[in-house]
C-alpha positions as CSV (number, residue, x, y, z in Angstrom):
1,X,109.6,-24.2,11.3
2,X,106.4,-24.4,12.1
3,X,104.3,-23.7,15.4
4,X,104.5,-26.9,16.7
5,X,108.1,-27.8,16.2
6,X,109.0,-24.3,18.1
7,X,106.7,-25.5,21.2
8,X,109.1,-28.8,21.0
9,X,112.1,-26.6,21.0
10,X,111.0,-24.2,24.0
11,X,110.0,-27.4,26.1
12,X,113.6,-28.7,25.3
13,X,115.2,-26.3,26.2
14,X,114.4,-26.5,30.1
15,X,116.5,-29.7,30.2
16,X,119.6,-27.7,29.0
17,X,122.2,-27.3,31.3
18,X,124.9,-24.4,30.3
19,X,127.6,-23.1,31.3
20,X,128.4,-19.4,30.6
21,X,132.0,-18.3,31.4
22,X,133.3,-14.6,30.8
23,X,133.1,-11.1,31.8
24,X,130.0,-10.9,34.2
25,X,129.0,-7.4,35.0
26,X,126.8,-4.8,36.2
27,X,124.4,-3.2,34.3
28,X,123.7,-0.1,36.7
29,X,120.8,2.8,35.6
30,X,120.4,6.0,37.4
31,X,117.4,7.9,36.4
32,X,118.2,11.7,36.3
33,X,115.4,14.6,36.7
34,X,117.1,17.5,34.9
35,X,114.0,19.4,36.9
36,X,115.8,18.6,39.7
37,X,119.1,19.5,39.0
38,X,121.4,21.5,41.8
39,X,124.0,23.6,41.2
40,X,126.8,23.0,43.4
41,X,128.5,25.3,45.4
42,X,132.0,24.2,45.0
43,X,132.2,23.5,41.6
44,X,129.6,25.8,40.2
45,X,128.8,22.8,37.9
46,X,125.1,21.4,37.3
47,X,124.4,18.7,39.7
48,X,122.4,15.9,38.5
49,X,119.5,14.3,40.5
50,X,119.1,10.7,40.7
51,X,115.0,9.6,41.4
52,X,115.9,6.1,40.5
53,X,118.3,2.8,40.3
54,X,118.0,-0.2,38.6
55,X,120.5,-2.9,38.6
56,X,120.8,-5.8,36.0
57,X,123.4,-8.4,35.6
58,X,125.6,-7.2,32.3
59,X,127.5,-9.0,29.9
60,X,128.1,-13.0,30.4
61,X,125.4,-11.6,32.8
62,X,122.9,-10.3,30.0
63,X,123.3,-14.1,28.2
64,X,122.6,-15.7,31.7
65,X,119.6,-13.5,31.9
66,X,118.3,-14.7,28.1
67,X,119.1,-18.3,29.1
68,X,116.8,-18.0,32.2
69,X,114.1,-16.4,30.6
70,X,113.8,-19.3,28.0
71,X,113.9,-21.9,30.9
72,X,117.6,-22.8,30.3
73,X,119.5,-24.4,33.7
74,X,122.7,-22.1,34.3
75,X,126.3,-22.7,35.7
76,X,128.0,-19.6,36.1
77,X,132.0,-19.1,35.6
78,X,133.7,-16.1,35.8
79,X,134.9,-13.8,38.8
80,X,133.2,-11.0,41.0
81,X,134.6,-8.8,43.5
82,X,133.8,-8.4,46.9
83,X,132.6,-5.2,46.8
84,X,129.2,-3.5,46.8
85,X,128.6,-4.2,43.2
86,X,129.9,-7.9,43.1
87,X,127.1,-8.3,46.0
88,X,124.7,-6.6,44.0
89,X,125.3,-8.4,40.9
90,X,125.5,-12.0,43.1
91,X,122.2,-10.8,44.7
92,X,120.4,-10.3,41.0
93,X,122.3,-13.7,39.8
94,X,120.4,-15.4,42.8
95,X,117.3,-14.2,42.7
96,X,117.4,-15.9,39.3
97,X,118.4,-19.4,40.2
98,X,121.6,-19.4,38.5
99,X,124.3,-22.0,39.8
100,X,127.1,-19.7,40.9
101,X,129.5,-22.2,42.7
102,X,131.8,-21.0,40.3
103,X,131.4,-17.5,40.4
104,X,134.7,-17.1,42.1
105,X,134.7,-14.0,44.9
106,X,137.7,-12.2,44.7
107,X,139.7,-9.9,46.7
108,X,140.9,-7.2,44.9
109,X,139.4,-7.3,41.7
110,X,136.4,-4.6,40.8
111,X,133.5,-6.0,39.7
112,X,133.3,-4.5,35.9
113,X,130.4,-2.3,36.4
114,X,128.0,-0.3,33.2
115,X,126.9,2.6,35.2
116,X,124.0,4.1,32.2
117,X,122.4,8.1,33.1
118,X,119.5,8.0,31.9
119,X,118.1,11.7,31.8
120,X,114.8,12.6,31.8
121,X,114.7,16.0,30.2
122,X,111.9,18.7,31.4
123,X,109.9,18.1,27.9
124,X,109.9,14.3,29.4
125,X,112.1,13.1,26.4
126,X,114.9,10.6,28.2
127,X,117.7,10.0,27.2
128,X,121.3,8.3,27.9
129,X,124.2,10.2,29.0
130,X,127.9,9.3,28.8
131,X,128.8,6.0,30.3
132,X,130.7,5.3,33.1
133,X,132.8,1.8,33.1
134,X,134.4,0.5,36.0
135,X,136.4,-2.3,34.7
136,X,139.7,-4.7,36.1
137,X,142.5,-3.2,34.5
138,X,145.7,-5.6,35.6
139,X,146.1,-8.9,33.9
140,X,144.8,-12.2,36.0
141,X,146.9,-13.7,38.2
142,X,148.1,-17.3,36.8
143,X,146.6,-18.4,40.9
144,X,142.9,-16.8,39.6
145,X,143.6,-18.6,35.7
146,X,144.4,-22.2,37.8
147,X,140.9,-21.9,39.7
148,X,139.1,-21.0,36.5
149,X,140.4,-23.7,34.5
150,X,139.9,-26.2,37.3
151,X,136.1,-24.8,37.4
152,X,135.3,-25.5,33.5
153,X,137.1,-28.8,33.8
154,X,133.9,-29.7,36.3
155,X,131.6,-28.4,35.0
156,X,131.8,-29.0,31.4
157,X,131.7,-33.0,32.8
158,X,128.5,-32.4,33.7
159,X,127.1,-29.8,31.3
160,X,125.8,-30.4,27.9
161,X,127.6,-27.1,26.5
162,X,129.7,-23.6,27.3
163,X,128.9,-19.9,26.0
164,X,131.8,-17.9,26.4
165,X,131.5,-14.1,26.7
166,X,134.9,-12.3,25.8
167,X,133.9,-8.3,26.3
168,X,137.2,-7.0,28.4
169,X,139.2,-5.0,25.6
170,X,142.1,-5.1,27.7
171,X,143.5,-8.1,26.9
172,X,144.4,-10.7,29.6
173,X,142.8,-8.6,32.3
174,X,139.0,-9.9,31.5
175,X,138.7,-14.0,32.5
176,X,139.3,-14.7,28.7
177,X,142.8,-14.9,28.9
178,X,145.3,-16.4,26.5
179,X,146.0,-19.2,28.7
180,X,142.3,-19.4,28.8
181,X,141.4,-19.4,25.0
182,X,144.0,-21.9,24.7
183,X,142.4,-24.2,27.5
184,X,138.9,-24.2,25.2
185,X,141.3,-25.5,22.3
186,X,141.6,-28.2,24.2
187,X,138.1,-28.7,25.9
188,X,136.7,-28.8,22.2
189,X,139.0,-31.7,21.6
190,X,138.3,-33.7,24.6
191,X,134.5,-33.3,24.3
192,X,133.8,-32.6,20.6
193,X,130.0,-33.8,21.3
194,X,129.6,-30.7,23.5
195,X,129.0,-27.0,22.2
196,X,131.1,-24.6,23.0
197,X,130.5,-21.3,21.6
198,X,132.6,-17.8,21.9
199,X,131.1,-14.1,21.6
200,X,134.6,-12.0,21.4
201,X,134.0,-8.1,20.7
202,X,138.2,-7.8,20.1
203,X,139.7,-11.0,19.9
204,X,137.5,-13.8,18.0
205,X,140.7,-14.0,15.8
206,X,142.3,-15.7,18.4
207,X,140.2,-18.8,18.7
208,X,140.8,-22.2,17.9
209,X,138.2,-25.4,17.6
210,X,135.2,-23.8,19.2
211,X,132.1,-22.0,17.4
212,X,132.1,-18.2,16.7
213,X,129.2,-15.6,17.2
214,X,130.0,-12.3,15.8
215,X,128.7,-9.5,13.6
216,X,129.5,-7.6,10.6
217,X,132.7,-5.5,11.9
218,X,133.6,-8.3,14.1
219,X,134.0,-11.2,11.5
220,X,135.6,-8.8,9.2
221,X,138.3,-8.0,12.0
222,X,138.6,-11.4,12.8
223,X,139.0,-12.8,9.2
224,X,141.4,-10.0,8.1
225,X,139.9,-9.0,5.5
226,X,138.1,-5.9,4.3
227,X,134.4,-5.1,3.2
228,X,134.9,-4.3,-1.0
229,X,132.9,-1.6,-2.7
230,X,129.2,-2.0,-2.5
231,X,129.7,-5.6,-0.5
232,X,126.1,-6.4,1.2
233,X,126.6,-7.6,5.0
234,X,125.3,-10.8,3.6
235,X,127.9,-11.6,1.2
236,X,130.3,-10.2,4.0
237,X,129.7,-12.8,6.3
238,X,129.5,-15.1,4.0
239,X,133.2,-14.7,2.4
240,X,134.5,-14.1,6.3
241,X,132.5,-16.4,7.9
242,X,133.9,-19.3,5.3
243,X,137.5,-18.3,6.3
244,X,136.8,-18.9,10.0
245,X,134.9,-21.8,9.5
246,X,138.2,-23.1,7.6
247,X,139.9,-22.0,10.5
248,X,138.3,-23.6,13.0
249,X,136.2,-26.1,11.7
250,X,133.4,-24.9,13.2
251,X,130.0,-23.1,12.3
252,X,130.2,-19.3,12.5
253,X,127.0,-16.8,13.2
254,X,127.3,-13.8,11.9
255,X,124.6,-11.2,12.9
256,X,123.4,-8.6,10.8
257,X,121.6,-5.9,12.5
258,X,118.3,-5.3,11.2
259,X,119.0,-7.4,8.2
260,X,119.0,-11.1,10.5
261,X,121.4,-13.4,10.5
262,X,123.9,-15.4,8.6
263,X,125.2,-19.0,9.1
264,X,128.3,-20.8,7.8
265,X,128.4,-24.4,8.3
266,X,130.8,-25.6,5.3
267,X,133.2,-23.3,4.1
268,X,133.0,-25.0,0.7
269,X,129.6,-24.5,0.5
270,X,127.3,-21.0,0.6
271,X,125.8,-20.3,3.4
272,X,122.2,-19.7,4.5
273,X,120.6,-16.1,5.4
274,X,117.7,-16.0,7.6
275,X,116.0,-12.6,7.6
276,X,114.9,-10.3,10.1
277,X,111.8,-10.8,12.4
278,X,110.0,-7.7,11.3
279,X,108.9,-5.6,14.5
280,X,107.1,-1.7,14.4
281,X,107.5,0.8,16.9
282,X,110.6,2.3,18.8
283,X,113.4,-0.5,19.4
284,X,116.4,-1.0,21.4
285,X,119.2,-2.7,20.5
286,X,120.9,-2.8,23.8
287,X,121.9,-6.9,24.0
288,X,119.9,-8.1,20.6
289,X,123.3,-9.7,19.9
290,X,123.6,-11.6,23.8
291,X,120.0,-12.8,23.4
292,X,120.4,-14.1,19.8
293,X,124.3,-15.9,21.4
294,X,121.8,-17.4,24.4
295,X,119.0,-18.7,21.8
296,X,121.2,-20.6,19.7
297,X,123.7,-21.9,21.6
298,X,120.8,-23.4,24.4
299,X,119.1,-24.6,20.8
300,X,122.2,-26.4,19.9
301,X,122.4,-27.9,23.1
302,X,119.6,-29.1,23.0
303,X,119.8,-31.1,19.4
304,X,118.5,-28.4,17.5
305,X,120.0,-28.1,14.1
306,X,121.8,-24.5,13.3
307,X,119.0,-23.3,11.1
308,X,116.4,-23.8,13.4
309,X,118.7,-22.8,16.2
310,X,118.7,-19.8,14.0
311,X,114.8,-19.1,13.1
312,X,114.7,-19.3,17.5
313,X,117.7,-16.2,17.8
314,X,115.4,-14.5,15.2
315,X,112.1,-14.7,17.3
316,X,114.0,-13.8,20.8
317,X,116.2,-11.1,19.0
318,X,113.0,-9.6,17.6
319,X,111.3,-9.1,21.4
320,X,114.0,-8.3,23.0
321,X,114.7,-5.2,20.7
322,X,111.1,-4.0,21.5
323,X,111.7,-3.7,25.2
324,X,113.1,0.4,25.6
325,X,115.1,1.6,28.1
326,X,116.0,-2.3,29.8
327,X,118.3,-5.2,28.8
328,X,115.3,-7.3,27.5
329,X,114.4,-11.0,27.3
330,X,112.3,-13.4,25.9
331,X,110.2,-16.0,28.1
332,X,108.9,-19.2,26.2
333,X,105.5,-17.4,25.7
334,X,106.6,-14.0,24.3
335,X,108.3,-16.2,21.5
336,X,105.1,-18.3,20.5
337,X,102.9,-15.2,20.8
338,X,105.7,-12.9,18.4
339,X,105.8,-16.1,16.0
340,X,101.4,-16.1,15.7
341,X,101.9,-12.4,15.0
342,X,104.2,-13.3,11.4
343,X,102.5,-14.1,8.4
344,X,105.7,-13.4,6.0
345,X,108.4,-14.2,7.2
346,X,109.4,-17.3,4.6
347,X,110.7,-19.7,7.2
348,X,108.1,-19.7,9.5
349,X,105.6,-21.9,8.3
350,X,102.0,-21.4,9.8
């Protein structure tokens, strides 16, 4: 790829219109001053003083944000409550021009919520403390899986593809559902020319006909299979990924940390490793995957074949990582700037 087929890309993608169904949450910060810190009279127990909020759409949310960044148009499916942290993440959804017609409002249901401490130690070292989650813990109603179905069977008429976001563990009580996964089955079939592609942390196993994102653990889990002595991620994803891509008769990504990514197209035939963007300096990790899911599957929308759709997820992946402390993105001009800075990496031609 070279600098000007990337600008063609990037330009592309603002005609892209996506849907992304799945778990949307809230990514919630609280900044801590241990300086500050109480103790309580009741308890006796150090109480921690928050200086600062910061609120982020989380999840299906965090690929929504990606997809903006890059200039990507954005239908939103899933469900929020109608409490303080469904207005909150609707608010931040907003103020980002995503679609949310189908972001269905529901009694009842908590908005999952990522609540992150971030403490600021007295040295001024920060660092995270124990999550909380708030999450929906009761399977959906069949009422809640009729609305959602109806939704994707509009939207995907007049969308040009669907990233799915599966990240409830519980199973049947995120918007993934069974019924659901079975409904994609079928929305591959009846519009084969459209991407649809699923992220599942626990259950990529259980799809049928669409494309699969996943990493190392993930594709292992998934495939059934387990890693053999001295087995390099590569060749990992590469005997895994071919048994999905039997499976479903669709390409699977597989990421690889540091190491890049992987890409199974044929499962008769090897597949193709793209390497790392290399990047110096402190990173963060926190929703590399999500922007590398957003990158490609937009790409692919767009017309863009898989390994180009892949050198993209590299570049975004590789400046998202270098943003500390926040759910990062990539905008359009970070990407071009990041791919003047490489003068190695074998796939980017300069």
């Amino acid at each position: 790829m070279n600098r000007k087929r990337l600008e063609q890309i990037l330009n592309d993608l603002k005609n892209v219109r996506l849907i992304v169904f799945g778990d949307y949450f809230l990514d919630y910060y609280l900044t801590l001053e241990r300086r500050l810190s109480e103790i309580s009279v009741e308890t006796g127990l150090e109480a921690y003083q928050v200086v600062n909020t910061r609120k982020y759409p989380g999840a299906a949310g965090t690929v929504v944000s990606n997809l903006r960044s890059l200039g990507v148009n954005v239908l939103a499916l899933g469900l929020s409550g109608d409490d303080g942290n469904g207005f909150d993440l609707r608010k931040r959804l907003t103020e980002n021009n995503v679609d949310l017609r189908s972001l269905l409002e529901v009694s009842d249901y908590d908005t999952p919520t990522y609540m992150k401490p971030m403490m600021c130690e007295a040295d001024g070292k920060v660092h995270e403390l124990n999550r909380l989650d708030v999450k929906h813990r009761t399977p959906l109603t069949a009422a809640i899986e009729d609305k959602l179905i109806e939704k994707m069977h509009l939207l995907l008429a007049e969308a040009d593809g669907m990233l799915v976001v599966d990240q409830v563990h519980e199973r049947n009580c995120g918007v993934v559902t069974d019924r659901l996964r079975s409904e994609l089955k079928n929305m591959a079939a009846k519009y084969p020319q459209k991407i649809i592609r699923v992220d599942s942390r626990d259950y990529l196993s259980l799809f049928e006909g669409v494309m699969l994102k996943s990493n190392v653990s993930e594709v292992l889990r998934a495939s059934g299979m387990q890693r053999l002595p001295g087995e390099s991620p590569c060749a990992v994803a590469d005997r895994c990924g071919r048994i999905l891509n039997a499976r479903t008769g669709k390409p699977v990504v597989v990421t690889l940390g540091s190491e890049g990514l992987y890409l199974v197209e044929n499962a008769q035939a090897e597949g193709c490793y793209l390497p790392s963007i290399p990047v110096s300096g402190p990173i963060d990790i926190v929703g590399a995957g999500d922007s590398v899911n957003a990158s490609i599957g937009a790409a692919l929308c767009a017309g863009v074949p898989l390994p180009e759709a892949g050198m993209l997820g590299n570049l975004v992946a590789s400046i998202v990582i270098q943003q500390i402390g926040v759910t990062g993105t990539a905008t359009p001009e970070q990407v071009l700037a990041q791919f003047d800075t490489q003068l190695s990496v074998p796939y980017l031609e300069r």
